[in-house]
C-alpha positions in Angstrom: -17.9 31.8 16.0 -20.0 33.0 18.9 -23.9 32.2 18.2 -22.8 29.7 15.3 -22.1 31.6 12.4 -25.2 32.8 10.3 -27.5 30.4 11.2 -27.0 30.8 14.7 -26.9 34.4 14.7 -30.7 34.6 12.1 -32.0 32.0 15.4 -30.5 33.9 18.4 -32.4 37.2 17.0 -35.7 35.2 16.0 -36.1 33.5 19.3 -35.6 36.6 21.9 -35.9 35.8 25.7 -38.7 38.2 26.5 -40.9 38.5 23.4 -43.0 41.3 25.7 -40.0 43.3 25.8 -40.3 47.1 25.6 -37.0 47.0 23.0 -38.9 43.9 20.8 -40.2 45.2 17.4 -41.9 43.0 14.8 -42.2 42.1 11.7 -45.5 40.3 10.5 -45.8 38.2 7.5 -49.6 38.3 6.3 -50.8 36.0 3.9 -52.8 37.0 0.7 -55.8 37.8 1.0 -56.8 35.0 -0.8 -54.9 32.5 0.3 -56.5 29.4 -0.6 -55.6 30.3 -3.4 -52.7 30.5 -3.6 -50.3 29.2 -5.8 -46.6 28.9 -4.9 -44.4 26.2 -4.2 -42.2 25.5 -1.4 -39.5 27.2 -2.9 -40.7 30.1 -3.7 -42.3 30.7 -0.1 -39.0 29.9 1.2 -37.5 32.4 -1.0 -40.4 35.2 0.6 -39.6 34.0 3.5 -35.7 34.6 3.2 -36.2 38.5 2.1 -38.7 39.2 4.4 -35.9 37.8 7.0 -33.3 39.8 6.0 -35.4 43.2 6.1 -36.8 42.3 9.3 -33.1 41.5 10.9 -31.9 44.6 9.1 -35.4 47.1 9.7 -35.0 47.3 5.8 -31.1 48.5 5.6 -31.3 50.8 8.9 -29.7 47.8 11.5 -28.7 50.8 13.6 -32.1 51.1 14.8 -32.3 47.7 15.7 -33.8 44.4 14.5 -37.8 43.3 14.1 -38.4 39.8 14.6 -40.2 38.0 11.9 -43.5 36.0 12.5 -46.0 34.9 10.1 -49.9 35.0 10.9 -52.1 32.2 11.1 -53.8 31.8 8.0 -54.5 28.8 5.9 -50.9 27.7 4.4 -52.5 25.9 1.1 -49.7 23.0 1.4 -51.1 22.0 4.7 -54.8 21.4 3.9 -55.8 18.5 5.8 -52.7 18.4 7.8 -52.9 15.4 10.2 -49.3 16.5 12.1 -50.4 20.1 13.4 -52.2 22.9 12.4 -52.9 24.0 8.6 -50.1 26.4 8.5 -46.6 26.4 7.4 -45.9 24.9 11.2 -47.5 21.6 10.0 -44.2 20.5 8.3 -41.9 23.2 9.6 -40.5 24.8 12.7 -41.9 28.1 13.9 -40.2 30.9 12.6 -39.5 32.1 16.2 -40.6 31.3 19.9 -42.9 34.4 20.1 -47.0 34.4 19.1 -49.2 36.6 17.3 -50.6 37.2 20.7 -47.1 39.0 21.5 -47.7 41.7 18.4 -49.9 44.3 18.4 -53.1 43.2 16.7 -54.3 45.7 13.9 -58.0 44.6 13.6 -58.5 45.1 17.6 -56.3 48.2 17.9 -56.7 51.9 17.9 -56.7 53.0 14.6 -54.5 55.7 15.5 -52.0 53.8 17.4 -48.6 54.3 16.6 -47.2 51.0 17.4 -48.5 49.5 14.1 -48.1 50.1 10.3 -49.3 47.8 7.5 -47.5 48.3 4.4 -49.0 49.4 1.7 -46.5 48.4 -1.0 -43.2 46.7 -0.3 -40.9 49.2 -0.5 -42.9 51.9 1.6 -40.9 53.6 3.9 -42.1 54.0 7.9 -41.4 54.7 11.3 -38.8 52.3 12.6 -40.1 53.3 16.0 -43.1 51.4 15.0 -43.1 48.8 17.1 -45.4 46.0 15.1 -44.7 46.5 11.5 -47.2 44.5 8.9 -46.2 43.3 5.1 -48.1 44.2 2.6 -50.6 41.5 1.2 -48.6 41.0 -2.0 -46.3 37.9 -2.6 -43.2 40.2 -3.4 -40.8 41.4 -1.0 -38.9 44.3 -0.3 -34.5 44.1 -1.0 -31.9 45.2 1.0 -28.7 46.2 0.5 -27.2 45.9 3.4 -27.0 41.8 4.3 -24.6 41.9 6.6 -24.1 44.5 9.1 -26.7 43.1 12.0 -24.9 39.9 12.5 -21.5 41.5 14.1 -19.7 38.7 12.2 -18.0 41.6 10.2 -17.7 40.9 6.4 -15.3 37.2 4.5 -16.5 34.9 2.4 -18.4 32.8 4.5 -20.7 36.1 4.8 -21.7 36.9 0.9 -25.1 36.9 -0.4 -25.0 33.4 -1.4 -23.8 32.4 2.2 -26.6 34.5 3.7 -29.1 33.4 0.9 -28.6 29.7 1.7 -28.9 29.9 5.3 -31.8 31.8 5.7 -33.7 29.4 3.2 -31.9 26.3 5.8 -33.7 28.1 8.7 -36.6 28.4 6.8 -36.6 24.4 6.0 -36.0 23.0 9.5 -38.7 20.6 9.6 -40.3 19.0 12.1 -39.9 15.4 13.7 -41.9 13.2 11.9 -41.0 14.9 8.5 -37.6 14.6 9.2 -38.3 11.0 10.0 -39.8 10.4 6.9 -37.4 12.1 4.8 -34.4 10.3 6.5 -36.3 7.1 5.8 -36.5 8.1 1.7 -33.1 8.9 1.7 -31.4 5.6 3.6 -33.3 4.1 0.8 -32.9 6.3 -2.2 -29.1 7.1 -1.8 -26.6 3.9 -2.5 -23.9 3.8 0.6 -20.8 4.1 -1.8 -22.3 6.8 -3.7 -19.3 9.8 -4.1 -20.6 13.1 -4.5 -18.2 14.6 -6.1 -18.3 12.3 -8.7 -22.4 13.2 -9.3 -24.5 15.1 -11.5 -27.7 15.8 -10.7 -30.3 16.7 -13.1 -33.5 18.2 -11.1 -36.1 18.4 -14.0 -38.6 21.2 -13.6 -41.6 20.6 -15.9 -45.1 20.6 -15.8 -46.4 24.3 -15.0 -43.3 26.1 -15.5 -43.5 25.8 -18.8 -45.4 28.2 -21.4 -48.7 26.5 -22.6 -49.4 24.5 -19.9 -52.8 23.4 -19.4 -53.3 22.4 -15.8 -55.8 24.0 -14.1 -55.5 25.8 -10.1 -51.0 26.0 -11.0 -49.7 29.1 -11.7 -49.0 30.2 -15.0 -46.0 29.5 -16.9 -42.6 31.2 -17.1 -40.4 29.1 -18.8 -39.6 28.3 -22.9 -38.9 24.6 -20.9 -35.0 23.2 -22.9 -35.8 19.5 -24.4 -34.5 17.0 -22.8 -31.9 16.6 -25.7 -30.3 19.5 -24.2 -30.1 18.0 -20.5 -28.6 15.0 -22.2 -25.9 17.3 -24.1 -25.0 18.9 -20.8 -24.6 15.6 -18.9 -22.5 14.2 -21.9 -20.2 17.5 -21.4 -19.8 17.5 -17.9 -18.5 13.6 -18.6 -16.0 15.3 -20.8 -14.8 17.7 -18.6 -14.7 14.6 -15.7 -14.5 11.3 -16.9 -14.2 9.9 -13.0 -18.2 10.9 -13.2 -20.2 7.4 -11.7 -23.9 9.1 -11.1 -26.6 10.8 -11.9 -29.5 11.8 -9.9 -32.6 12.1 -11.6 -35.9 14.2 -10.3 -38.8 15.8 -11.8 -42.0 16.8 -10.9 -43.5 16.1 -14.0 -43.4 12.1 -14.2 -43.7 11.9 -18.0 -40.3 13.9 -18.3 -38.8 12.1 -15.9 -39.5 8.9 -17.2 -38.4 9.6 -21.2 -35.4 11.1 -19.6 -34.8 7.9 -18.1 -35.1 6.3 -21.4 -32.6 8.4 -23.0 -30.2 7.9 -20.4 -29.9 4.0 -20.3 -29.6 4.2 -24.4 -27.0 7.3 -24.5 -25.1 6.7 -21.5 -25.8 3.1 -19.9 -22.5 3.2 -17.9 -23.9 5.9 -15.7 -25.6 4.4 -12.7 -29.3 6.4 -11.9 -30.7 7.3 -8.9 -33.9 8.3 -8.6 -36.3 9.6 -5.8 -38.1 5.9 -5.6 -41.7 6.5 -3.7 -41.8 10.2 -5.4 -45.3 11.3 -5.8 -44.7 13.2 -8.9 -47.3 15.5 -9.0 -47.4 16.9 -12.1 -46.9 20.7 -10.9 -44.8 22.8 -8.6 -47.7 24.9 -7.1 -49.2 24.9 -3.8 -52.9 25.0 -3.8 -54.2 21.8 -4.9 -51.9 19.9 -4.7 -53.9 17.0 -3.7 -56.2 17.2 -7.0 -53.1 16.2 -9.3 -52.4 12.6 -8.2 -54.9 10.2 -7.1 -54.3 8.8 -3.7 -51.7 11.2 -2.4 -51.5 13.6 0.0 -50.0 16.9 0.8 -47.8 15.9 3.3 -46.7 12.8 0.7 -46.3 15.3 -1.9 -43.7 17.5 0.2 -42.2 14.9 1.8 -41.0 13.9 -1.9 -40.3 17.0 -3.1 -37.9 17.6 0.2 -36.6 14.1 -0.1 -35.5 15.4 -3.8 -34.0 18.4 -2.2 -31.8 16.6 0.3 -30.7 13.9 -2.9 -29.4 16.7 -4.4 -27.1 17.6 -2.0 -25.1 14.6 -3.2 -23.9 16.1 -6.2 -21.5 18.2 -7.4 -22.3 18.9 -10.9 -25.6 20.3 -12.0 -27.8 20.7 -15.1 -30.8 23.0 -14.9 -33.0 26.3 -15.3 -32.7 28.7 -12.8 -35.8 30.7 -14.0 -37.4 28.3 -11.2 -37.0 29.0 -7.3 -37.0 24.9 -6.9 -34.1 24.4 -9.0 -32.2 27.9 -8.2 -33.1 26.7 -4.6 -31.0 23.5 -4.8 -28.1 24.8 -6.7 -27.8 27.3 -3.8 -27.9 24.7 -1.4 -25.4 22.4 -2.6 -22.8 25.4 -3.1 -23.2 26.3 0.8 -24.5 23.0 2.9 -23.6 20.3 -0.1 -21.6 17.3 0.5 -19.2 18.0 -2.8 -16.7 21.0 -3.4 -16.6 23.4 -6.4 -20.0 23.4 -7.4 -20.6 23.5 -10.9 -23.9 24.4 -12.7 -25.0 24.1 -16.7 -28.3 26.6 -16.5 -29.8 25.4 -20.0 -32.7 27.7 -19.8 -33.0 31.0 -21.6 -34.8 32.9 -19.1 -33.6 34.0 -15.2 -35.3 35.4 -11.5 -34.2 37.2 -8.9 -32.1 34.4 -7.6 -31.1 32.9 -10.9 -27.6 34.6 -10.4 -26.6 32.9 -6.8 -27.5 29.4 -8.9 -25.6 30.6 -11.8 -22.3 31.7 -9.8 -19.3 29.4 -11.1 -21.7 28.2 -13.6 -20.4 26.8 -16.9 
């Protein structure tokens, strides 16, 4: 397909020729106003970052009047404190969301107040001038929906063009990472993933833990959201899936929380000891999923160690075909999306053994057992 299908079509748009263009609008992502602060994981910027995406490409469901470009400012991204590959913004571990600069959009704390080429949002959903030709988000984390996905890629409409398709790669141009991150994660994965392993004979079991659960007690994460399953119940769902496919050899094992992932372990070799376990060997383990201190939780380690792990976890993933999880969480959601679109097995299949959902629990939970 001309420009590559979805992900060709999201770059071609983000990376214009002339970013000082009379026709280029833009859209500008604007961190919280405390943004230290703040506490989301990799996922669930990637997620913001998706939506924000699609309204920019689609100017918030009116595509006829064109597209906005999305660019995020240059604020502290708490993930990249102490960054020793780039700057202490998303760009220390990730490409740049497009090939223009800040210095291309028009700058609402040097402008005319009364210009008419910018508008900062207010809320998410606040209607405005599409004419506008720098458009700001609102400080808040959320994001504004749109209907329509698909209309501003002039791909028309199949199946290669739902909301999970669209979903998956905007989180994959999201996640291109840079060089030596790439590097490094390549490295964890020659050594992390067995040569003969067959994906679609895999379950993997990505664990979320630690602060997603109610109660938690650690202090600077976000609070909890989840009534966290026991582990007995990941261990029923993995002993079901090997009755619906006895041909099942593996099981990948992740968690953030190392204590979880550990007893799991435990109940694994005694319940099932044919099943061979792989594990994400040289995983930090944390201890939480947020993203502002991330370097408090475990002595030694870094941020750039931390996501490097987490990333290398991602990409395991990919290397199965069944799946046991909760989507309440963006990190597990996030995977279960990814291995239905870029995965190396077919017919994805997902257990989701927790009791709650969020917005994208339902593109994790499509097919789903």
């Amino acid at each position: 397909e001309e420009y590559g299908g979805i992900l060709g079509r999201i770059h071609h748009f983000q990376n214009p020729s002339d970013c000082s263009a009379a026709s280029a609008k833009f859209f500008v992502w604007r961190s919280k106003s405390d943004n230290e602060n703040d506490t989301r994981g990799l996922t669930a910027w990637a997620h913001a970052a998706s939506s924000h995406m699609l309204h920019a490409l689609t100017d918030a469901d009116q595509p006829e009047a064109g597209h906005r470009i999305l660019i995020n400012d240059d604020k502290l991204f708490p993930m990249a404190k102490g960054c020793e590959h780039g700057p202490e913004t998303r760009e220390c571990y990730f490409e740049p969301l497009t090939n223009c600069k800040l210095s291309d959009v028009d700058d609402y704390e040097t402008a005319d107040p009364k210009s008419s080429n910018i508008k900062i949002l207010s809320k998410t959903d606040e209607e405005y001038d599409r004419n506008v030709r720098t458009l700001y988000t609102s400080d808040s984390i959320w994001f504004r929906k749109v209907k329509d996905m698909y209309s501003w890629t002039g791909l028309g409409f199949n199946s290669q063009h739902s909301t999970i398709h669209m979903t998956a790669a905007s989180l994959a141009y999201y996640f291109r990472v840079k060089p030596w991150l790439r590097k490094e994660i390549d490295e964890r994965l020659r050594r992390n993933i067995p040569l003969d392993l067959n994906p679609q004979r895999t379950i993997g079991v990505p664990i979320r833990r630690s602060d997603k659960c109610h109660g938690h007690a650690l202090e600077g994460s976000a609070s909890g959201e989840l009534e966290c399953p026991p582990l007995e119940e990941y261990l029923k769902k993995v002993k079901e899936f090997l009755e619906f496919d006895p041909r099942i050899e593996n099981v990948i094992v992740t968690s953030e929380d190392k204590s979880a992932c550990e007893e799991f372990l435990e109940i694994l070799n005694k319940e099932l000891p044919s099943l061979r376990v792989i594990q994400n060997i040289g995983d930090v383990q944390q201890g939480t999923g947020s993203g502002s201190k991330l370097e408090a939780y475990t002595e030694g380690s870094s941020n750039a160690q931390v996501v490097a792990s987490a990333l290398t976890s991602l990409h395991m993933h990919m290397r199965a075909r069944y799946f046991v999880l909760t989507s309440k969480s963006t990190w597990t959601s996030t995977i279960a999306v990814m291995a239905r679109v870029y995965g190396f097995a077919s017919e994805v299949i997902v257990f989701d053994i927790g009791p709650n959902k969020n917005t994208f629990a339902h593109l994790a939970r499509r097919g789903c057992a």
